[in-house]
KOLROTOR-763907 format. One line per 3 residues: their letters; for each residue z, y, x of N, C-alpha, C. Coordinates in pm, whole numbers, padded with zeros to 5 digits. Layout:
% KOLROTOR-763907
a) Z:Y:X:Z:Y:X:Z:Y:X; ...
This chain:
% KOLROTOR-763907
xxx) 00912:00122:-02304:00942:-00015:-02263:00814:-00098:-02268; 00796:-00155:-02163:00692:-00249:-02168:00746:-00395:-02200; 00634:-00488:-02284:00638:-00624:-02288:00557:-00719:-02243
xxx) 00592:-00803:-02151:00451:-00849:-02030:00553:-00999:-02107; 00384:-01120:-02078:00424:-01254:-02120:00365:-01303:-01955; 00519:-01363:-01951:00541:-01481:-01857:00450:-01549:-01778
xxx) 00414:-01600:-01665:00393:-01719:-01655:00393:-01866:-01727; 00513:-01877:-01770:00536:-01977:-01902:00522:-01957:-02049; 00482:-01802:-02060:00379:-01776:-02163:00556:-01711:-02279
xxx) 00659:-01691:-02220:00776:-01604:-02292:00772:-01446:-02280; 00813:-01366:-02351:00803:-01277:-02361:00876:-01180:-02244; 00900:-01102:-02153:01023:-01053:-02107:00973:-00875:-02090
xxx) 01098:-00849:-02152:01129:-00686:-02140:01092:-00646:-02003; 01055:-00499:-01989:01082:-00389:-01869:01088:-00277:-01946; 01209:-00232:-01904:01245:-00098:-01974:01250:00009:-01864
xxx) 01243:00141:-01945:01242:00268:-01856:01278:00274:-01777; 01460:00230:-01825:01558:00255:-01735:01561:00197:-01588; 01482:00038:-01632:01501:-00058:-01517:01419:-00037:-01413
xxx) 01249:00016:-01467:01166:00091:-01397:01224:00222:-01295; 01314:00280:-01363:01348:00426:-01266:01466:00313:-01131; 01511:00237:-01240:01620:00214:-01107:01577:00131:-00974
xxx) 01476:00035:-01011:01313:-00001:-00892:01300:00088:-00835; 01255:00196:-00889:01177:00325:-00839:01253:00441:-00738; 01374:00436:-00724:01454:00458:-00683:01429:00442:-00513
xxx) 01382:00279:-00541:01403:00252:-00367:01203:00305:-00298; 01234:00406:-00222:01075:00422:-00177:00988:00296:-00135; 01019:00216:-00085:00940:00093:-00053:00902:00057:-00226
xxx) 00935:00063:-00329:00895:00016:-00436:00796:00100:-00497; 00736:00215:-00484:00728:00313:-00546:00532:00301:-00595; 00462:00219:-00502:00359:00218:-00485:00391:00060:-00595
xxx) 00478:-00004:-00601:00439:-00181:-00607:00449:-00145:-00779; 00479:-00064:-00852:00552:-00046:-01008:00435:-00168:-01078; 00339:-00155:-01034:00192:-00211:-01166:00211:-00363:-01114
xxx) 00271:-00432:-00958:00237:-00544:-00947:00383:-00584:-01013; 00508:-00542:-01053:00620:-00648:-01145:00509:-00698:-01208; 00450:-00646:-01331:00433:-00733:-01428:00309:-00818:-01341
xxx) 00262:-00821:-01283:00122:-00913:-01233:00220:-01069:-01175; 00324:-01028:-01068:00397:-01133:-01051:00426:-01216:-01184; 00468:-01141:-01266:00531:-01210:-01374:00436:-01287:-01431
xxx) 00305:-01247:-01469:00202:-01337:-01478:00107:-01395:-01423; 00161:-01388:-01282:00068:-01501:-01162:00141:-01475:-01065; 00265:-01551:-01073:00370:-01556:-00932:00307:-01680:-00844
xxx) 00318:-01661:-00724:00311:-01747:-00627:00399:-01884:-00650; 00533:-01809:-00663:00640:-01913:-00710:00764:-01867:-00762; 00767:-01965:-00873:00913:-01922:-00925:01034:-02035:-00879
xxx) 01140:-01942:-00863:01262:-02019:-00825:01361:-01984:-00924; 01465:-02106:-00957:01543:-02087:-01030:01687:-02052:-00971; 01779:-01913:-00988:01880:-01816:-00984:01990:-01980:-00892
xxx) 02060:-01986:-00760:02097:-02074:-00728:02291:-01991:-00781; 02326:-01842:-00817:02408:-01849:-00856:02420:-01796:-00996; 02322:-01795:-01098:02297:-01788:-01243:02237:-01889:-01313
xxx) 02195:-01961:-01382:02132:-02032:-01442:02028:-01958:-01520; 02099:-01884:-01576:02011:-01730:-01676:01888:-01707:-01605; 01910:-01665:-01481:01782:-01611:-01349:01721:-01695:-01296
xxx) 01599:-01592:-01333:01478:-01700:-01221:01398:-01581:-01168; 01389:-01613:-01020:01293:-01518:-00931:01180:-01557:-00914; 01100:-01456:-00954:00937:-01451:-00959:00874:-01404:-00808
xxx) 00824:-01470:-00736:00766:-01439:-00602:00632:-01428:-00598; 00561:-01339:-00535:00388:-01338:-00468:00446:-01241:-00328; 00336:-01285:-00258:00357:-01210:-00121:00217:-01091:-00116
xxx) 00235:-00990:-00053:00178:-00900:-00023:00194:-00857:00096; 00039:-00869:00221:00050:-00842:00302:00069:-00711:00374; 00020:-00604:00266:00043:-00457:00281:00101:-00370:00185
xxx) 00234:-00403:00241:00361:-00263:00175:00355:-00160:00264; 00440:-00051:00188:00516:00063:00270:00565:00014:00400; 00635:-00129:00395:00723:-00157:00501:00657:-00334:00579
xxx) 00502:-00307:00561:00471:-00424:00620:00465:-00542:00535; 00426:-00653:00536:00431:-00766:00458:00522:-00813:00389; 00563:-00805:00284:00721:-00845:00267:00648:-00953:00055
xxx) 00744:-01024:00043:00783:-01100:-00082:00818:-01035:-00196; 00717:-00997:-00260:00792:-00883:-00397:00868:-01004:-00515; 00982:-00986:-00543:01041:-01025:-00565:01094:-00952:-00723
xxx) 01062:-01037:-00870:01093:-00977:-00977:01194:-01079:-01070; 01305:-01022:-01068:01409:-01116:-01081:01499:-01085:-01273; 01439:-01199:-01337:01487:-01187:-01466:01576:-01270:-01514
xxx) 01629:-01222:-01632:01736:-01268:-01674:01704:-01350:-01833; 01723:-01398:-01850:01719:-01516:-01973:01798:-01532:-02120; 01807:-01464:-02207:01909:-01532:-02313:01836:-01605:-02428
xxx) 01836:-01728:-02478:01747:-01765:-02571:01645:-01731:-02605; 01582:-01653:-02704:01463:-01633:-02649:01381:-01557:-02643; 01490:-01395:-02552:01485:-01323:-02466:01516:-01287:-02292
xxx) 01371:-01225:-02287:01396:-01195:-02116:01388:-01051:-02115; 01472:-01005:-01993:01427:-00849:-01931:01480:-00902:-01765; 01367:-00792:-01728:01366:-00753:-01555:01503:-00691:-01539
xxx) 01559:-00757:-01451:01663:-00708:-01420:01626:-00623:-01260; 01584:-00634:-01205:01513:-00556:-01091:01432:-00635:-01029; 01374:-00557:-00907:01275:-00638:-00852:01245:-00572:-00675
xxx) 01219:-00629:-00581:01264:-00588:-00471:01160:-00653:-00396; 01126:-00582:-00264:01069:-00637:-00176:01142:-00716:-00082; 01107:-00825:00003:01209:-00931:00077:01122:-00949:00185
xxx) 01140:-01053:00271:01086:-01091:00415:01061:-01255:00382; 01226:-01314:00286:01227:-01466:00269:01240:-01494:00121; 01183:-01585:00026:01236:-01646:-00086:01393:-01713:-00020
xxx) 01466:-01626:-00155:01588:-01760:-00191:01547:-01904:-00225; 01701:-01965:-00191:01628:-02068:-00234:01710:-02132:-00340; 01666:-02229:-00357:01675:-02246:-00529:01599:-02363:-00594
xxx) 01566:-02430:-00739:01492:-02496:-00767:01360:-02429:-00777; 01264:-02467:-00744:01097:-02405:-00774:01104:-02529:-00927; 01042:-02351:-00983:00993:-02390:-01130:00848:-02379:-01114
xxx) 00802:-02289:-01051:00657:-02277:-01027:00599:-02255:-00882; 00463:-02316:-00846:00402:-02373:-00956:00478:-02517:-00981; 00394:-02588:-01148:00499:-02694:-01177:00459:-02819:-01088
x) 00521:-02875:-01083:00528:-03005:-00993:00443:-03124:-01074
């Protein structure tokens, strides 16, 4: 299990398990080292528009497996613990409140 600190400087889990289940999708397979880089220098964070718990971590990358796409590392929150709940390549940010950068 890895422990990477935040953008906002909190702690959040990535575990084995969550890593294999990323890893799973071939478009992810090359991105494993940038989760944690998002997590500590996202482009932008948005806050979960149907969790409160979640907030999605965004940077864009112009060269994936599948072309330019939004890597997308999406965690979950309980006091004052986090873990990656997965993380995915996209085309668009959800939308949501932007937490980062701060206003």
């Amino acid at each position: 299990m890895k422990t990477i600190r935040d953008c906002f400087g909190r702690l959040i889990r990535l575990t084995d398990e969550r890593i294999a289940h990323i890893l799973q999708h071939p478009e992810m397979i090359e991105m494993e080292p940038e989760i944690a880089r998002v997590l500590q220098e996202p482009a932008e964070v948005r806050l979960s528009r149907s969790d409160s718990t979640v907030q999605l971590f965004y940077e864009y990358y112009a060269k994936t497996r599948v072309g330019g796409k939004w890597l997308c590392a999406v965690v979950k929150y309980a006091a004052e613990d986090g873990f990656v709940v997965t993380a995915y390549l996209t085309d668009q940010m959800k939308p949501g409140e932007r937490l980062w950068p701060k206003k």
